[in-house]
GUVOVEX-672658 format. One record per atom (N, C-alpha, C): x, y, z. Coordinates in pm, whole numbers, plus 50000, padded with zeros to 5 digits. Layout:
BEGIN
XYZ/...
***
This chain:
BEGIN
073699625848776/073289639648769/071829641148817/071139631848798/069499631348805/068889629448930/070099619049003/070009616849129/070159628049274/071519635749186/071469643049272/070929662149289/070079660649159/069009669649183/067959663049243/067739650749248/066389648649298/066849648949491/067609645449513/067949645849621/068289659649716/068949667649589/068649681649654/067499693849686/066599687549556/064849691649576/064289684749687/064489673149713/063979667649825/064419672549984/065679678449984/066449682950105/065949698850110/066079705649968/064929717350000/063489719450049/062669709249975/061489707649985/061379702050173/062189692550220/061809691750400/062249705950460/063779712550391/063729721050480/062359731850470/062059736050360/060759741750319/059679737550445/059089723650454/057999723450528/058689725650689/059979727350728/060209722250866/060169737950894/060349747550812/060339764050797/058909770950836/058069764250717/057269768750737/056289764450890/056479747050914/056189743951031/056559750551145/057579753751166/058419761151291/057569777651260/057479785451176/056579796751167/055089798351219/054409784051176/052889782451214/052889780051361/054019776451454/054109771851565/055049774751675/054619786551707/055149794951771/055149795651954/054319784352003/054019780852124/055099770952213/055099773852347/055959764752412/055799756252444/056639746352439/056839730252512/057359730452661/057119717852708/057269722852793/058579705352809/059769702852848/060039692452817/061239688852929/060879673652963/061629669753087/061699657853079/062889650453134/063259637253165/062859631253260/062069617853261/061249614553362/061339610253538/062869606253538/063299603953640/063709618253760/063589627253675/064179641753670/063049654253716/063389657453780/061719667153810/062519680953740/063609683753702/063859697453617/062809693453431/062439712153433/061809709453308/062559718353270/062369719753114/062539736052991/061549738552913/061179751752883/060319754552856/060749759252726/060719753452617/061289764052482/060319761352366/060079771352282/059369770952144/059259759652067/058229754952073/057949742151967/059029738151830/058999755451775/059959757051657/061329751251667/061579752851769/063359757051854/063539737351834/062589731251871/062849718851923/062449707351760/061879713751691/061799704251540/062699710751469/063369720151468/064499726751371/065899720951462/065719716151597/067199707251660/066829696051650/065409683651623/065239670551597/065809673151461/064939676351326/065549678751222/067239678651182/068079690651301/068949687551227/070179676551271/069679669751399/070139662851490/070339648751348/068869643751294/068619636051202/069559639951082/069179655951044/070379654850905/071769649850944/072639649951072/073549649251069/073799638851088/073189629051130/073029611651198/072919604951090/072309613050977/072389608550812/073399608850776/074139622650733/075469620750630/076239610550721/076379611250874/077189602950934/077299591250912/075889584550932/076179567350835/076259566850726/075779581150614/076359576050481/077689577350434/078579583650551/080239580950572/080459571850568/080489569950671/080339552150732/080429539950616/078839543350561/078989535350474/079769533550331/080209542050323/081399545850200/082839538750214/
***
């Protein structure tokens, strides 16, 4: 039971800072593959709220896995 409040305060508390991070940072990237001369240009926010959830999901996935 203890575990998995602490684990759900903890999953609030990142989404919390990745919220408020993506708010304070509102400027564009500018981002391209090196072999590649195409770029994209999208919101700083746009691109740590898709690392973020790229990671949450790469998580539950191995903790499938590992079950």
């Amino acid at each position: 039971m203890l575990k998995s409040f602490i684990s759900k305060f903890v999953f609030l508390f990142f989404c919390t800072i990745v919220i408020l991070f993506s708010l304070a940072n509102p400027d564009y990237v500018s981002l391209g593959i090196w072999p590649l001369e195409r770029r994209v240009d999208m919101p700083l926010y746009f691109m740590v709220i898709i690392v973020f959830t790229i990671g949450f999901l790469l998580g539950n996935i191995f903790r499938l896995l590992k079950k």
